[in-house]
Every structure is written in structure tokens, then in C-alpha cells.
C-alpha positions in Angstrom: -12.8 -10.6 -10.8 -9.5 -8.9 -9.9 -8.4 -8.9 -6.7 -6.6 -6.3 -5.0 -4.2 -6.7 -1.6 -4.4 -3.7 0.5 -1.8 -4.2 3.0 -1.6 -1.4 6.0 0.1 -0.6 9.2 -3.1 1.6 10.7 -1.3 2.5 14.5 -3.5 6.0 14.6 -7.0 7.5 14.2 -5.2 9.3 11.3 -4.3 6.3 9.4 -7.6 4.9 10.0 -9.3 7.8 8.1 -6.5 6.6 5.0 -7.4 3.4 5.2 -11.1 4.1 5.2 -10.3 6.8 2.2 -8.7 3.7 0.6 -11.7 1.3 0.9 -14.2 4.4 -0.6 -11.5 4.2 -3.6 -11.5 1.1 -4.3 -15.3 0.5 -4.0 -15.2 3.5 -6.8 -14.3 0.8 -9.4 -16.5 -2.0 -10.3 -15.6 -5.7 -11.0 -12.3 -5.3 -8.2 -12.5 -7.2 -5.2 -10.4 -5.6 -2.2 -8.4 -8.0 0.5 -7.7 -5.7 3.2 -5.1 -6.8 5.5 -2.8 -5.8 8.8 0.6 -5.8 7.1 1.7 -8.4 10.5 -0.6 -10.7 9.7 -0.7 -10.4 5.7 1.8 -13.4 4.2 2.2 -14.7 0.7 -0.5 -16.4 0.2 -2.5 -13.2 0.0 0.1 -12.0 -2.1 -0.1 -14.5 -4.6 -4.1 -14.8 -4.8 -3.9 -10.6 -5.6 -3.8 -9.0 -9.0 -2.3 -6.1 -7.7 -1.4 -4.5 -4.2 -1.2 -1.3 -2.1 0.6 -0.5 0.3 0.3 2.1 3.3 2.7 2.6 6.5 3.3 5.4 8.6 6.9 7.0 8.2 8.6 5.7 11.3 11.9 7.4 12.1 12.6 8.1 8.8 11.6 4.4 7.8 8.4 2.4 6.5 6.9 0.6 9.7 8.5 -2.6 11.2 5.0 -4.0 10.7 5.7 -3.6 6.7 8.9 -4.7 6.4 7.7 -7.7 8.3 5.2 -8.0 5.5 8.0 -7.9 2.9 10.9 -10.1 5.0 7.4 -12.8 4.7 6.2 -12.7 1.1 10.0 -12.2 -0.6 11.3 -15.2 -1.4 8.7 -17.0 -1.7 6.6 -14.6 -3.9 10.1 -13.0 -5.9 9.7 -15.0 -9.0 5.9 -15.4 -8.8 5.0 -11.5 -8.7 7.8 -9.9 -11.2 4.8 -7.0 -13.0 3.0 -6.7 -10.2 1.0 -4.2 -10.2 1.4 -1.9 -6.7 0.7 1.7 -5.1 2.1 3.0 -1.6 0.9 5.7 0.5 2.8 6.6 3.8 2.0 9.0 6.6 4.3 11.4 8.8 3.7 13.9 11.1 6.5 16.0 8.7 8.9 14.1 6.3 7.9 10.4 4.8 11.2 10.5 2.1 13.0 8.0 4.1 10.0 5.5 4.3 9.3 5.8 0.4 12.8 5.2 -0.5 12.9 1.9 1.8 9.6 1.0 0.0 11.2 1.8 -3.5 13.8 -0.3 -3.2 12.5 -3.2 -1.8 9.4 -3.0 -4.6 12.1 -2.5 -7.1 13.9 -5.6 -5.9 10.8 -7.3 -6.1 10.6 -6.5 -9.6 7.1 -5.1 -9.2 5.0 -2.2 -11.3 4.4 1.3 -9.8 1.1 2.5 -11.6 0.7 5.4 -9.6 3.4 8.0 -8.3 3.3 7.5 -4.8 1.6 9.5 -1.9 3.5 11.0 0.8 1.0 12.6 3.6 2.1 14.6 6.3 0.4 16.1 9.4 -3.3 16.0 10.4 -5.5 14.7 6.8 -7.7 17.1 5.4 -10.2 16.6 3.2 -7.7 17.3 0.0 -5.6 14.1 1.5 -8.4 11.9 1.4 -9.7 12.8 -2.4 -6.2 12.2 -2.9 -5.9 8.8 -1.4 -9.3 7.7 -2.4 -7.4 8.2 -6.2 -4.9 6.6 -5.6 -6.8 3.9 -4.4 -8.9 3.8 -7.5 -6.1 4.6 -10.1 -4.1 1.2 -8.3 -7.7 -1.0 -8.8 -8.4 0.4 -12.3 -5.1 -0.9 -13.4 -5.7 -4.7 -12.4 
């Protein structure tokens, strides 16, 4: 069965309703099995046991969250060779602008060599119930992939 690394930085209520969006996703698809993990305690064994991974941070001062760049300063050397393809989806929250955060993400995925397979979603302010339909897709479109 596939396995899918969901790997979050969930500091507010309003991440929390993401990451619950992103469980009801992935339960949409059958035959995936979903690892959900804190991004500070994720590593690279997880990374390597997963088929695929998704990644969600709140914009922080124009950045992705120290807690995910911890994740990737953990698993990159030691998973760059092993994960070239790998499959991936990001979505980041911000109470107004997330750009800065998906670039970081986009060039550290890139250096990584992985595979976007879904564009990725940029939330901003309170999470409506268009946000979550949107992240619950995401989360599905990433686990249909694997």
C-alpha cells in the first residue's frame, strides 16, 4: 500500500482545521496509508519509508516555518539521492501573503530533485469552507498520485 508523509507545522486552531481537511483528503482515496507527522520531530526515516509527501507550514515572516526547514536541514543529505521523483504537495498559511514561504519551499524541493503533482496552495486569513474543499483536494490529488 502506498504510503504518504504528511509533514506539518500546526502552531494555530487555523492550521489545525488544514490539517484535519488534509486527513478527510487523504482518507478520500483508498489503498494510501497516511503518516502524519510534526515537521520537528519528522526525520528521514519517515521520508524514506513514504511514496510521496505533503507538506504544510504557516508563512512566517515572509518564510516557511523554522519547524520545516528543520524538517528539510534533517532529511537532505541523507535522503538527496534516495528521493530524486518524489512525489510532493505543499500548502502554507498566512494571515495575508504566503509568496515568500512557497518560494523557500520551491527551491529547496527543487534542490531535492522532487515531483510537484499538484500546484501548490497558498491560504490566507481565517479558512472558510472553500479553503478546506480546497485542501481536502489537494490532499487527495497528492495521495492519488502515489
Amino acid at each position: 500500500m502506498p504510503r504518504l508523509l504528511v509533514v506539518h507545522h500546526t502552531p494555530s486552531p487555523a492550521l489545525q482545521a488544514v490539517l484535519e481537511a488534509v486527513r478527510e483528503g487523504v482518507a478520500m482515496v483508498d489503498d494510501v496509508e497516511a503518516t502524519v507527522r510534526p515537521a520537528l520531530s519528522a526525520g528521514a526515516a519517515d521520508l524514506l519509508a513514504a511514496d510521496g509527501v505533503l507538506l504544510g507550514t504557516p508563512a512566517n515572516i515572509g518564510y516557511m516555518s523554522g519547524a520545516l526547514k528543520h524538517f528539510f536541514d534533517t532529511v537532505y543529505y541523507p535522503c538527496l539521492d534516495a528521493t530524486v521523483g518524489l512525489p510532493f504537495g505543499v500548502y502554507v498559511h498566512g494571515n495575508d501573503d504566503t509568496a515568500g514561504a512557497l518560494t523557500s519551499i520551491a527551491k529547496v524541493t527543487g534542490a531535492l530533485r522532487w515531483k510537484q503533482v499538484a500546484a501548490p496552495l497558498s491560504l490566507t486569513g481565517a479558512s472558510g469552507p472553500a479553503d478546506l474543499e480546497a485542501v481536502r483536494e489537494l490532499a487527495a490529488t497528492v495521495a492519488v498520485s502515489l
